[in-house]
C-alpha positions as CSV (number, residue, x, y, z in Angstrom):
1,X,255.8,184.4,-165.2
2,X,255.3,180.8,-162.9
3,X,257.8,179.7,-160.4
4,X,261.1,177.8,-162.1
5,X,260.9,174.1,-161.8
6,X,262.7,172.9,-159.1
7,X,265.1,170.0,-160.7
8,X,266.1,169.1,-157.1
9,X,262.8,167.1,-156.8
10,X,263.1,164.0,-158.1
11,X,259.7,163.7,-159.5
12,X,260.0,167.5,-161.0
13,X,263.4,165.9,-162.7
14,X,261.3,162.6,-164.2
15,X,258.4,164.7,-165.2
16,X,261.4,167.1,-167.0
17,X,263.0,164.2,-169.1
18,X,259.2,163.7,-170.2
19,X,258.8,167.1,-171.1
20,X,262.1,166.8,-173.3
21,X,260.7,163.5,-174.9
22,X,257.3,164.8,-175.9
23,X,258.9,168.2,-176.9
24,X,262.2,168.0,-177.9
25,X,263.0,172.0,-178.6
26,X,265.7,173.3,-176.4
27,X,263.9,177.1,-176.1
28,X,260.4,175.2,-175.2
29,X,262.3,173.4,-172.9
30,X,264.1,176.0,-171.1
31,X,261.2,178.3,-170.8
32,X,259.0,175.8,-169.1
33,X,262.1,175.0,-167.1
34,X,262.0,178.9,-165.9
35,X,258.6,178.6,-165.8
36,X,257.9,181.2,-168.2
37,X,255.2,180.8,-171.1
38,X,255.8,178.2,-173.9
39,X,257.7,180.8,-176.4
40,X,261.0,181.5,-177.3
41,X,260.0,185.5,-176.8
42,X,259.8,185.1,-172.9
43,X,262.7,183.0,-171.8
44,X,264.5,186.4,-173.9
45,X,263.5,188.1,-170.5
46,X,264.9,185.5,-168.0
47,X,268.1,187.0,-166.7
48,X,269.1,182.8,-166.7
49,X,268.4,182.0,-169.9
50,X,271.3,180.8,-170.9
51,X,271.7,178.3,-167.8
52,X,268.3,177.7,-168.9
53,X,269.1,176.7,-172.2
54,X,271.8,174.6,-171.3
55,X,269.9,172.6,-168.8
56,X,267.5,172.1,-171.6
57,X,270.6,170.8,-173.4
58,X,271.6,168.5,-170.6
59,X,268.0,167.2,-170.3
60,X,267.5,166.4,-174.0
61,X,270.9,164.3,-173.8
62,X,269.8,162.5,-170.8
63,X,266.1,162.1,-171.5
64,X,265.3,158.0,-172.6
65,X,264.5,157.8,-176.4
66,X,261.6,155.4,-176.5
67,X,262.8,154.2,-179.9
68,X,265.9,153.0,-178.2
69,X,263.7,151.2,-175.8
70,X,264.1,154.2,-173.3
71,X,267.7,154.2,-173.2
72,X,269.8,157.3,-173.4
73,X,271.7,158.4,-176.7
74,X,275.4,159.0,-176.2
75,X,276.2,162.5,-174.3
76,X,276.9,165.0,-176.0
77,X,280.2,167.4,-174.3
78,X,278.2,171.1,-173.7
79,X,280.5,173.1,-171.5
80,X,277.9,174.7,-168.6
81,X,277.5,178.5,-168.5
82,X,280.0,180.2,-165.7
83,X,279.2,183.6,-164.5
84,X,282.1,184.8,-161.7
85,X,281.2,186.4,-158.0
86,X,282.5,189.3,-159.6
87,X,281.3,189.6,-163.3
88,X,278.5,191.8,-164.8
89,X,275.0,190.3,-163.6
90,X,273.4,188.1,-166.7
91,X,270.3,190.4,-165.7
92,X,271.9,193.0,-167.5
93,X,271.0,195.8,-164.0
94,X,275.2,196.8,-164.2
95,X,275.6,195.1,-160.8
96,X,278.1,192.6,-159.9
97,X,276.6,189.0,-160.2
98,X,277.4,188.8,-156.0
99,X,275.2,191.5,-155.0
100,X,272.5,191.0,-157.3
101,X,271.4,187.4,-158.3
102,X,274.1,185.1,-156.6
103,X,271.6,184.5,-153.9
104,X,268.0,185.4,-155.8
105,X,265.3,182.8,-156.2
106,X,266.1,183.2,-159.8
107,X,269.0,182.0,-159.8
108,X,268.5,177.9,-161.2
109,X,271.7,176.8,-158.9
110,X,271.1,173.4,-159.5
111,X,273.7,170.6,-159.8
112,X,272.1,168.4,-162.7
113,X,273.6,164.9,-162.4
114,X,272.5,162.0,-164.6
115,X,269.3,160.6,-163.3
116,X,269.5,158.1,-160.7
117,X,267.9,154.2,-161.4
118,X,264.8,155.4,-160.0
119,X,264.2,158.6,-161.3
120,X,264.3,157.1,-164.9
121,X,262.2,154.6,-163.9
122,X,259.4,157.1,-162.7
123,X,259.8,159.4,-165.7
124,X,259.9,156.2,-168.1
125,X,256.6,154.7,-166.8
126,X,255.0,158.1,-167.3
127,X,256.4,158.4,-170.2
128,X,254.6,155.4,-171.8
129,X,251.2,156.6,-170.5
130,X,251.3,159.7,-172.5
131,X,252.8,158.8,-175.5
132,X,250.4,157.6,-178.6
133,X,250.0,154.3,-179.3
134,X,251.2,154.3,-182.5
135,X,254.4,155.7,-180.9
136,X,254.5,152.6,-178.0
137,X,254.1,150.1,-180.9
138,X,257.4,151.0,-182.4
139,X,259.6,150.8,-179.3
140,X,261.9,147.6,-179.4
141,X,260.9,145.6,-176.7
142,X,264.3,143.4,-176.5
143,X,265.6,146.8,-175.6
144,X,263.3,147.7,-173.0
145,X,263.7,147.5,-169.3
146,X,260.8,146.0,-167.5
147,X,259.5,148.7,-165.9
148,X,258.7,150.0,-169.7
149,X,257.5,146.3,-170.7
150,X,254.8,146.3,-167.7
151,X,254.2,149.8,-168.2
152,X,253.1,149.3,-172.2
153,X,251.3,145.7,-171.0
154,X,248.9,148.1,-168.9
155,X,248.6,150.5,-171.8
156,X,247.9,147.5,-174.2
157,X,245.3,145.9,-171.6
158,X,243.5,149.1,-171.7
159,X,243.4,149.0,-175.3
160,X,242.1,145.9,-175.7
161,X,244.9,144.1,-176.6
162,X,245.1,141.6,-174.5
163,X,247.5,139.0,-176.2
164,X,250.1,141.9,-176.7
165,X,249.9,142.8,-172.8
166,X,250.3,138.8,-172.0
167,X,253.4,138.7,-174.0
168,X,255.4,141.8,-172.3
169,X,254.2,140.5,-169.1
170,X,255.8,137.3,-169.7
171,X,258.3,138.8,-171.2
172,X,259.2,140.6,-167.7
173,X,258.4,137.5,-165.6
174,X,260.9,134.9,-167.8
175,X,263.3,137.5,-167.2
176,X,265.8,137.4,-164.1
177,X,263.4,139.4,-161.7
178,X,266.2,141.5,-160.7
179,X,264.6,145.2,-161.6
180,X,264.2,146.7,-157.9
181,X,261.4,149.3,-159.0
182,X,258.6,146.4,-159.7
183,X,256.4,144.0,-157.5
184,X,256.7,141.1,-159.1
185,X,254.1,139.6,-156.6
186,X,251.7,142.0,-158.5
187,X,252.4,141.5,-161.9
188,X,252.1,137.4,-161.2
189,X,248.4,138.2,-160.2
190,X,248.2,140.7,-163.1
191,X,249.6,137.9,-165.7
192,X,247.0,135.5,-164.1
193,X,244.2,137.6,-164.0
194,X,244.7,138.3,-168.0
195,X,244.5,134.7,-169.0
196,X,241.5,134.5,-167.2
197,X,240.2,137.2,-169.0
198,X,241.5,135.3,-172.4
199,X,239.5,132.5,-171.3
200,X,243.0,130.2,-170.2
201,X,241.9,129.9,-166.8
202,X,243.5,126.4,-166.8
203,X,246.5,127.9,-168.0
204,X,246.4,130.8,-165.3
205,X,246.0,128.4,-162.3
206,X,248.8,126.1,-163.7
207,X,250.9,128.8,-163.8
208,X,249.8,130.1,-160.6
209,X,251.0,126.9,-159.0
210,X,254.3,126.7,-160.9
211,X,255.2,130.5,-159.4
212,X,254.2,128.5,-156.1
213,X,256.1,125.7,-156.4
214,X,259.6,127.8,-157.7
215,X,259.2,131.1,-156.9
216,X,261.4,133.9,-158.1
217,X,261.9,137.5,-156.7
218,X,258.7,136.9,-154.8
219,X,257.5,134.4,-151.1
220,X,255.7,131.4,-151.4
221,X,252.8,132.8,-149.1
222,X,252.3,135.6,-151.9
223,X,252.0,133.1,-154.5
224,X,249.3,131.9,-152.3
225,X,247.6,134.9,-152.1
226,X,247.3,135.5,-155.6
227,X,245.7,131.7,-155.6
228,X,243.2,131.7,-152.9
229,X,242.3,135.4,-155.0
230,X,242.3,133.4,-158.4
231,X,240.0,130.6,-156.6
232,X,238.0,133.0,-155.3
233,X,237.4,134.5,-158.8
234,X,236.3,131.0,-159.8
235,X,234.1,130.4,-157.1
236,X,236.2,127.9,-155.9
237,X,235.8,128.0,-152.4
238,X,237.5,125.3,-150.9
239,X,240.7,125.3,-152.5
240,X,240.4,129.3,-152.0
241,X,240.7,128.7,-148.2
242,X,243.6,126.2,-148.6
243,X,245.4,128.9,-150.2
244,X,244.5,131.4,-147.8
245,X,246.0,129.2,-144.9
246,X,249.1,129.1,-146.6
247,X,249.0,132.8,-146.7
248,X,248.7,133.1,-143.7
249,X,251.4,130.5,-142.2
250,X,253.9,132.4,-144.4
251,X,252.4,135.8,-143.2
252,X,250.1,136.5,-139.9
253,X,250.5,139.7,-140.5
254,X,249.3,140.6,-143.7
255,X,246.3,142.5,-144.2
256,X,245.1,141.7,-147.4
257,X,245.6,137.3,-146.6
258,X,242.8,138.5,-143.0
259,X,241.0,140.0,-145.7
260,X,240.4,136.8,-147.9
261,X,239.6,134.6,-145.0
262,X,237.1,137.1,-143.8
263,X,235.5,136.8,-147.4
264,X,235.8,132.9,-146.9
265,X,233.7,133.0,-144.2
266,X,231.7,135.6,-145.5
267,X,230.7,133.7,-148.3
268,X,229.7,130.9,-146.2
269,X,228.1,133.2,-144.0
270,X,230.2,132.7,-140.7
271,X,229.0,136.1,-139.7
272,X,231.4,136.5,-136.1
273,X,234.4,134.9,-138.0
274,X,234.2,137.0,-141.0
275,X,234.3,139.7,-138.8
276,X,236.8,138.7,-136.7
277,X,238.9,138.7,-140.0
278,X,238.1,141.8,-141.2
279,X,238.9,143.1,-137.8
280,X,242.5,141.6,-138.0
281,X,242.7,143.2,-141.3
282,X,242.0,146.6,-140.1
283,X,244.4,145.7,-137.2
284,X,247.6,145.3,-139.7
285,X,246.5,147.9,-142.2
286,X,249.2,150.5,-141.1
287,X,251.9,147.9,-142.5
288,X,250.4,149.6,-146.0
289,X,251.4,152.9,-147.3
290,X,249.2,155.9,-146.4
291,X,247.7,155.5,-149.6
292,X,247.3,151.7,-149.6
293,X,246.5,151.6,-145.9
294,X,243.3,154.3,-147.0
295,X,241.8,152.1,-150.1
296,X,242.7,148.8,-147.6
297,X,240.7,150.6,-144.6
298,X,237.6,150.9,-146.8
299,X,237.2,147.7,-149.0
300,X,237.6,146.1,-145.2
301,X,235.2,148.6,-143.4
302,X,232.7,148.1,-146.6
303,X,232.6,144.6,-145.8
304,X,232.8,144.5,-142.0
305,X,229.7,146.5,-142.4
306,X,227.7,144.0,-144.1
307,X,229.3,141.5,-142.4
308,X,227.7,143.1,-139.4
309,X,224.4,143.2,-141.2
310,X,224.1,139.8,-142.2
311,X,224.7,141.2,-145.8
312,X,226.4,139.2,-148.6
313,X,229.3,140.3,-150.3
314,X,227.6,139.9,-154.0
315,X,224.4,141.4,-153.5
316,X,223.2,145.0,-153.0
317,X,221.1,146.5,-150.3
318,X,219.1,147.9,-153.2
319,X,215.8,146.1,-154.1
320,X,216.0,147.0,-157.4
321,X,219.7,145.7,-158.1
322,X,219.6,142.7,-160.5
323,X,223.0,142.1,-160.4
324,X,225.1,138.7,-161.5
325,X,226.5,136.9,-158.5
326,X,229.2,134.7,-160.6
327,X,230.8,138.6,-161.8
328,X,230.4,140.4,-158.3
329,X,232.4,137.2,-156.6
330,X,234.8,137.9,-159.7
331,X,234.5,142.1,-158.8
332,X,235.5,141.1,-154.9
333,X,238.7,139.2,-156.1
334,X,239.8,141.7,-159.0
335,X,239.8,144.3,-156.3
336,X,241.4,142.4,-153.8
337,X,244.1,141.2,-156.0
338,X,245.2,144.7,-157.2
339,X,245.4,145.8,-153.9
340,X,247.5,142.9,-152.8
341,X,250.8,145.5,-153.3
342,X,252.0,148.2,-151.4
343,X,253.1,150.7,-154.1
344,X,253.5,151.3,-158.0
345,X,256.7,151.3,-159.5
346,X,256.3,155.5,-160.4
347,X,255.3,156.1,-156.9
348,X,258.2,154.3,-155.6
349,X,260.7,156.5,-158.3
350,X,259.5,159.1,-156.9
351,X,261.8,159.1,-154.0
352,X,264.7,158.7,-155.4
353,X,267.6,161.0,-155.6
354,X,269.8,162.5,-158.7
355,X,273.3,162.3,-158.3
């Protein structure tokens, strides 16, 4: 028998309602819930299994029904089991519950409120990555939050299906940009990025400059991030480094805008100012998450390196590389957009609370 799952962690809670989704059968429920094996049989030995049960109960209510768009069905009333200081132990030893299990590490004792904002969020996005496709193309998108909408986008990219990811996307952006568990900066370079890859450059860099002009739930200066990146994956140069100067005016700070001028100059083959950039990068890194700041240290250090070694940024040491330098410019700028956000809406769930 495993350890019971701990429902006081929020991401134990999220990857709970995904349990329920994928498996909706309240005794396969509660015995992964007491950490038991996946039978009926040995939650029977669980002196719990009731609470057990009806936690399983409580989570199936709760979980989000993907074909409601993720939305809970109406709560069902389940009264919760109630064992007294005094009664017979549920363990069935004869003891009273107070000096046998009251204080045991068996003992669930947890308070399972409904899932706070962010804990749905977190077990929705995960929630579209592991259901089957087939499943993801029946969920009603007018329904759907936009964590789920950006969530299935990224599923459908992956696919191949582009024009399907373009439309959630813009779906999410025409919206009011209120949801507080996305990065709307991100999914603007995302939804750019994709038309590029449709071959609507035009219409990526038109709509790139709209965002700038009016932007919504995001700065001006990050609008201008994701343009000197989107230049950059043109090979546009110059109007690259007009962009990144707006960055920078709007944010001196920033890692990732010291980053694109240090390409800027490495492209041009400025070899103390691209590293003088990079430097600055590495400076401001720690404004990233751990996680962020670790992936930002080495796409900087990678380049400060070659920087160092009079080594262009789309070419290999390697003799024997016969590499394209149009795509490895475009590689630089995919990278560097992606990374151009501090977190992921599921890693930013993960610290909420249940109430």
């Amino acid at each position: 028998m495993g350890e019971p799952k701990d429902l006081n962690n929020p991401a134990v809670y999220a990857e709970a309602l995904v349990q329920a989704v994928m498996n909706p059968n309240r005794e396969m429920l509660a015995s992964w819930l007491a950490g038991v094996e996946d039978t009926a049989f040995g939650l029977s030995k669980v002196p719990f299994q009731d609470w057990y049960l009806y936690f399983a109960d409580r989570l199936m209510d709760m979980m989000p029904q993907p074909e409601l768009g993720f939305q809970a069905r109406p709560r069902r009333t389940v009264a919760a089991p109630k064992v007294g200081r005094n009664d017979v132990c549920p363990c069935g030893s004869g003891k009273k519950y107070k000096v046998c299990h009251l204080e045991s590490e068996e003992n669930p004792g947890w308070k399972l409120g409904s899932p706070t904002p962010a804990i749905r969020a977190m077990a929705i996005a995960r929630l579209v990555h592991t259901l089957p496709l087939a499943r993801l193309e029946r969920i009603p998108v007018s329904q759907a939050a936009p964590v789920a909408l950006t969530e299935m986008a990224t599923v459908f990219h992956g696919n191949g299906r582009l024009e399907e990811a373009l439309k959630l996307v813009r779906q999410v952006l025409d919206g009011d940009r209120q949801d507080p568990f996305l990065l709307y900066d991100y999914w603007i370079a995302r939804y750019a990025e994709w038309l590029v890859d449709a071959d609507r450059a035009q219409e990526g860099e038109q709509f790139l400059l709209g965002e700038y002009d009016q932007p919504r739930g995001v700065k001006a200066w990050q609008v201008a991030q994701k343009l000197a990146a989107f230049y950059i994956d043109q090979g546009d140069l110059a109007n690259a480094d007009t962009w990144v100067n707006s960055a920078l005016e709007g944010d001196g700070e920033n890692p990732f805008n010291h980053y694109l001028k240090g390409m800027l100059s490495h492209f041009d083959e400025l070899w103390e100012e691209a590293k003088a950039a990079y430097q600055q990068a590495l400076q401001f890194s720690d404004r990233f998450r751990e996680e962020e700041q670790a992936y930002m240290r080495q796409l900087v250090n990678e380049a400060l390196q070659r920087a160092e070694q009079q080594l262009p940024l789309d070419e290999e040491e390697d003799d024997e590389y016969e590499g394209d330098e149009e795509e490895d410019m475009e590689e630089v700028a995919e990278h560097a957009a992606e990374r151009s956000v501090a977190a992921t809406p599921s890693e930013d769930a993960a610290q909420g609370q249940q109430s």
